[in-house]
Steps between C-alpha positions, in 0.01 A plus 500: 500500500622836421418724789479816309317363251212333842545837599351658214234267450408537895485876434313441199217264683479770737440759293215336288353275796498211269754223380330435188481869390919486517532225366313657164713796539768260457382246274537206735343249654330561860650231634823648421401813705382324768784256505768827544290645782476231692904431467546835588292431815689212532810656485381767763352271763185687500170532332488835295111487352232352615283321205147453500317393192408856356751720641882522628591722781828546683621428826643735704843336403396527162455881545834483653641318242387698214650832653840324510450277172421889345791676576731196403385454166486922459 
């Protein structure tokens, strides 16, 4: 997994609240968006969204997480 690369996609998911809209924007599958979050998560130790079946919200370490994950990638 390419960190940067989880990173953007995390930010991404954020952003548009749904895995399957970013995974249009980047001509993907879903799984493959989902799959990258969830290593990312894995990676962290923590749970940064919380998924229900219509909507994706963060965490609070997912709030944390994008404010850091921002100003790396900036």
């Amino acid at each position: 997994m390419d960190r940067l690369d989880a990173m953007r996609v995390f930010g991404r998911v954020a952003e548009l609240g749904s895995f399957a809209a970013v995974a249009d924007q980047l001509g993907v599958a879903r799984s493959v968006v989902t799959r990258q979050v969830a290593a990312l998560e894995r990676h962290l130790g923590t749970q940064l969204l919380t998924r229900s079946t219509r909507r994706v919200s963060l965490t609070a370490a997912g709030v944390a997480y994008l404010e850091k994950s921002r100003v790396i990638l900036n």
